[in-house]
N, C-alpha and C positions, 0 to 999 in steps of 0.2 A: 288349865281348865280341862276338866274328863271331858273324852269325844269320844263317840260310838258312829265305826259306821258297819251298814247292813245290807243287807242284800246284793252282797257280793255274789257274782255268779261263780265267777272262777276267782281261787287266791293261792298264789303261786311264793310257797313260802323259801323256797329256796335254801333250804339249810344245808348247815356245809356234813351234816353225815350221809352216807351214801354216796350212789355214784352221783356221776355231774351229769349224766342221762336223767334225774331221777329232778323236777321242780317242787316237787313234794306237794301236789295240786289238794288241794278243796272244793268242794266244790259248795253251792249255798252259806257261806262263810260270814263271818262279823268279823270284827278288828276291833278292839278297843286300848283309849291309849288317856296317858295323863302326865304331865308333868314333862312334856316332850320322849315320855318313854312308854312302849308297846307294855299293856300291862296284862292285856288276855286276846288270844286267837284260837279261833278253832270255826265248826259247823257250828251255824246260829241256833240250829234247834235244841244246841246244850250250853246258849250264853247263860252262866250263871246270873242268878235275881238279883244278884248284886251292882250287875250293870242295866237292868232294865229301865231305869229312871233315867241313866244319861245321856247328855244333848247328842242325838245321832243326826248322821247325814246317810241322804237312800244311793246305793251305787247301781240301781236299777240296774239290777242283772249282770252289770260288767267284769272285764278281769281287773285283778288288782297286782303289784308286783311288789318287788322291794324298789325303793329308791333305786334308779340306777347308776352304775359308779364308771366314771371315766377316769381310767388309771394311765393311762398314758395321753397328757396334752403339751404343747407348748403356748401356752395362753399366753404370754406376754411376748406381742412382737410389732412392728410399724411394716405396714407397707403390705404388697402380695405381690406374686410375682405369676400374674397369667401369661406373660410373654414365653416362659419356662413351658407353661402345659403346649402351648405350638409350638417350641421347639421339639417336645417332645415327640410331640404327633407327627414331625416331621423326618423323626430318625434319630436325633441328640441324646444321648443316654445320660444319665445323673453325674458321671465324672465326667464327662465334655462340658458339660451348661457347669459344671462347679470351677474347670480349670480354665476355664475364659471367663470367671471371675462374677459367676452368677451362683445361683445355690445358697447355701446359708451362708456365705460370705457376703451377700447383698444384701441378706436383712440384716447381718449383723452391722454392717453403715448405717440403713436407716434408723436400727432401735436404737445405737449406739447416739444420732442425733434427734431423737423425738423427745419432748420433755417427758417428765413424771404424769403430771395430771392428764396426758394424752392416752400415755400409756395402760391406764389405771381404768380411764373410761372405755376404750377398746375392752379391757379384760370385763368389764362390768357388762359392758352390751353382749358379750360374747355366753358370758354365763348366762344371763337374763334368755336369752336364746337357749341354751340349754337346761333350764329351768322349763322352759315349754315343753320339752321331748322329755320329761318324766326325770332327768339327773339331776344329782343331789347332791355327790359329791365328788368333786374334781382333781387327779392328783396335777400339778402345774409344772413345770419345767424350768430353768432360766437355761441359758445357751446361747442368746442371741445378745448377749454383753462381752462376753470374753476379756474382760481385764475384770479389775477387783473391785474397782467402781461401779461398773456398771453391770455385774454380775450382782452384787449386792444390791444394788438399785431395784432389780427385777424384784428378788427376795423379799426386798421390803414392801412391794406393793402386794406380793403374793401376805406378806404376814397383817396388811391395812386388811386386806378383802375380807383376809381371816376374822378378823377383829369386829368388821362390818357386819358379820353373820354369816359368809358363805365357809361351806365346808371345804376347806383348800387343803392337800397336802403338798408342802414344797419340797421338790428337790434340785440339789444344785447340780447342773451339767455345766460345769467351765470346760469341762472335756468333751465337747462338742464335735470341733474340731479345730485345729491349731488355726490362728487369725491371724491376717495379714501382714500385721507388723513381726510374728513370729517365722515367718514363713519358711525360712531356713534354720531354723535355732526350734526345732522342734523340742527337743530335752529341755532347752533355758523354758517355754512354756511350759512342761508340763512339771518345772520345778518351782514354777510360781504359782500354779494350780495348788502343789502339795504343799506348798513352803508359808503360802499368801491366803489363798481365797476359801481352802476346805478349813482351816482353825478359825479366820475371821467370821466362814459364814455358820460355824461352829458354837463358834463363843457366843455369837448375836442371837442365837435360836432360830436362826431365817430359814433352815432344810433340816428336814428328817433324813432325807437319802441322799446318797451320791452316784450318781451314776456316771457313762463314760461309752460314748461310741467308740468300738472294736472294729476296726474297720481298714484295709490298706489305704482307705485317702486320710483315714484322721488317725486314729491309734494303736499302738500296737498289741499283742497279750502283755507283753512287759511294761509297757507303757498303762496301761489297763489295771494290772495285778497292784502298781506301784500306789495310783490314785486310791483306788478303792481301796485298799489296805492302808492308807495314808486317812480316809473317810472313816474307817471303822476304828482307828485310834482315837477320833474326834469323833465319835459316837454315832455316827452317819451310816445309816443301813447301805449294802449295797446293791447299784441293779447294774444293766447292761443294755443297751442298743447291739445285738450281736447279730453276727452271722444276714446281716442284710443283703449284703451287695455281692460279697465272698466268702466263702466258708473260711475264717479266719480263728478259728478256735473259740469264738466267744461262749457259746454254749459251756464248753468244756469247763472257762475260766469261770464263770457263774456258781458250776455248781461247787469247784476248787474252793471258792470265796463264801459259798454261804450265802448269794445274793437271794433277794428275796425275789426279784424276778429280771428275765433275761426277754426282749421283746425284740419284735420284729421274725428274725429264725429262718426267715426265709430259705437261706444254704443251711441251714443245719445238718451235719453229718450225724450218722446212725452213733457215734460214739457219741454224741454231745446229746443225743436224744435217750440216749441209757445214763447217762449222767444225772442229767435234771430228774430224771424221775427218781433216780436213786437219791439225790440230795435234796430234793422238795421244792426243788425251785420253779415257781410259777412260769411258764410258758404266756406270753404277750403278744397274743394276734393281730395284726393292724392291719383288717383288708385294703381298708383305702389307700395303704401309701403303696402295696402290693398294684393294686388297679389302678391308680395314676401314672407307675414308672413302669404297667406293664409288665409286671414280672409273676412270675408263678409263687405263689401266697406261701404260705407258711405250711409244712403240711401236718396240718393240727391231727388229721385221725390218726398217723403216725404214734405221734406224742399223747393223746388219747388211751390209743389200745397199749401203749409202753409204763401206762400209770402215770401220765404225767399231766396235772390241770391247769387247764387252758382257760386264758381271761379271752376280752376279748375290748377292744377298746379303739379308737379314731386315733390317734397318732394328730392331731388338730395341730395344724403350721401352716403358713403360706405358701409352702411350694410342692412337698410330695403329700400332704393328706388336707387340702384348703375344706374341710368342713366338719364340723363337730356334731353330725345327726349320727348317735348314737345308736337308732335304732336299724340306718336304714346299716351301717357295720354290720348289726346284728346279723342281718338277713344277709348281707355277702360274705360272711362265716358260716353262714348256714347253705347257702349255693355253691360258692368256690373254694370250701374249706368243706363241704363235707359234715360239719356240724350238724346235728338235730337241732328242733327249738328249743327245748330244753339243755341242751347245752350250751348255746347260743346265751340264753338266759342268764344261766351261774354263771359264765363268763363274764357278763356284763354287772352281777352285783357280789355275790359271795366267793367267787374265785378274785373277779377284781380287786373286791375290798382286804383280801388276805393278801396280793401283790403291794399293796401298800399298807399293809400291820391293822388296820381297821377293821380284821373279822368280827370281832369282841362287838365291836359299837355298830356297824352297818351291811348292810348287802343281804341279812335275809328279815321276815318276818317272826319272829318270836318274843316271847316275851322279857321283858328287860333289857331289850335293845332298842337303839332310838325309832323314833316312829317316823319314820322317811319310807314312804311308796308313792305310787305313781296308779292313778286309776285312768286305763287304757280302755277307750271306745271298740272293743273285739271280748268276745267269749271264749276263745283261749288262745293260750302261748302257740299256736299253731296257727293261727286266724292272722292274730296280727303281726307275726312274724311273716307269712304269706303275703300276705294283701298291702304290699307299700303304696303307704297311704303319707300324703305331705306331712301329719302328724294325727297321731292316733289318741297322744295323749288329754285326756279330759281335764286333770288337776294333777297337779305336784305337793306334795306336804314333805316339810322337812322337819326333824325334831317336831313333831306334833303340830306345825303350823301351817298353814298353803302358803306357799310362796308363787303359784301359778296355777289361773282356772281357768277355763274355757268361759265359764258362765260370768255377765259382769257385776 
């Protein structure tokens, strides 16, 4: 059905030419869309006559964005683990609470015993929530199955949700980190990862990407290089969890590989930051797991001023980022990272949406891309990025539809 809406105050098109400073604002704006695809955008006072007959909604003044893209979450997982955030606050750093057998070795017990339909309604409630904050599309994680059964298991509710309407991209993390029953036979794990679960979850169509924490508690660059080139034989794009905890080379290995993004970054060294930019590989902000474990964030203006484009996204999991508000990210990218609003912005949809292959389809405003924005109670990307607000969002439209409005 053709939709018109009007009187937008601000519209923040986001296109990926120019810099990522630049949201490519409007201001008095319309949006018209048909067939779940943006079919004309611009100032209202040169909507062509060809859309003045149709069915419009009034955006009284407001801003409008694109859909916003959460490219890094682990949406499928049982249990939380708040005991973890007082240990923290107590002094326990991320490899104590992991090697006294907490950390994602806990939820991978729980996920590994919760049924399917438990799992599926968590992911549902969890989106449903993030449908309220203006997101539309979610890249999903598996990680918390670690064998081949229940690594696919995730998979497959990731491909149901799909199927259901929500905009899911899967990727498979059996490379998480080595599981308990592997725990000395680290190599026999990551020969069942390459040997077992990347061609099964291949073959089945269950992931787009493979990714693989770089890390001295879970893998190594060789361990790393081995997967993900083991991924892209079976057609699986590749990313990286790098440089979080240690500077371990992961940046480095990303742009070696071709990954289409490298997240986290935190230790990144000046070499691995001349790299990515040099190889194009997307930079992956995750303030909140930086602000929950305490540690000094990623340093985006770095990577920024070196040419390199920065998403910016919730890292969503029960223990170092328990919250998927994408906006309020926004704004600690823009405080403890140094970000503008505007770059804060393309981080969260058309740098996002290119960390996960979906430039073509989502993350800015223009025409003949799907019609997914989010109409935000503030008059510009500076307002509502400023003024944390519980949620700012008014309505969410995905492919040309609302899937969430304020109004009942």
């Amino acid at each position: 059905m053709p939709k018109l809406l009007r009187n937008i105050g601000t519209l923040a098109r986001c296109l990926a030419q120019g810099t990522q400073d630049d949201a490519n604002v409007l201001r008095d704006a319309a949006l018209a869309w048909d067939g779940g695809l943006i079919r004309w955008v611009g100032s209202e006072h040169e909507l062509p006559k060809d859309y003045h007959d149709w069915p419009a909604d009034d955006a009284e003044g407001r801003l409008v964005v694109p859909g916003l893209v959460d490219c890094h979450t682990h949406l499928a997982f049982a249990g939380w683990r708040a005991d973890e955030f007082e240990q923290r606050i107590r002094g326990a750093t991320y490899l104590e609470i992991a090697a006294a057998g907490g950390g994602i070795a806990s939820t991978v017990a729980r996920t590994r015993a919760a049924d399917t339909a438990s799992l599926r309604i968590a992911c549902e409630a969890h989106l449903a929530g993030m449908a309220r904050l203006g997101i539309t599309t979610v890249e999903a994680k598996s990680g918390y199955g670690l064998s081949l059964e229940s690594e696919l298991r995730i998979l497959g509710i990731y491909r149901d949700l799909g199927l259901a309407g929500h905009r899911i991209v899967p990727t498979l993390l059996a490379a998480h980190v080595v599981p308990p029953e592997f725990r000395d036979r680290r190599g026999d794990y990551v020969d069942l990862v390459v040997e077992e679960i990347i061609p099964r979850a291949a073959a089945d169509k269950l992931a787009q990407f493979c990714d693989v924490f770089v890390e001295e508690s879970a893998f190594s660059v060789a361990d790393g290089r081995r997967i993900l080139e083991a991924g892209t034989r079976h057609g699986l794009r590749p990313k990286l969890h790098a440089d979080q905890l240690t500077g371990s080379g992961g940046a480095e290995l990303a742009a070696a590989v071709g990954a289409a993004s490298a997240d986290h970054l935190e230790r990144i060294s000046d070499g691995g930051i001349r790299a990515m930019a040099a190889a194009g590989v997307v930079a992956v902000s995750l303030p909140f797991a930086s602000l929950y474990l305490n540690v000094s964030p990623m340093p985006a203006r770095r990577l920024l001023e070196a040419g390199a484009a920065v998403a910016v996204a919730t890292d969503f999991n029960p223990g170092s980022a328990p919250s998927y508000h994408l906006p309020v990210a926004m704004t600690l990218a823009c405080t403890l990272q140094r970000m503008t609003p505007a770059e804060s912005l393309k981080g969260a949809t058309i740098v996002a949406a290119r960390a996960i292959g979906l430039e073509g389809t989502v993350g800015s405003l223009e025409t003949g891309k799907s019609a997914d924005f989010a109409v935000i109670d503030a008059d510009s990307v500076e307002q509502w990025l400023y003024h944390l607000r519980e949620n700012a969002c008014v309505e969410t439209v995905r492919r040309g539809e609302t899937i969430w409005s304020r109004e009942p």
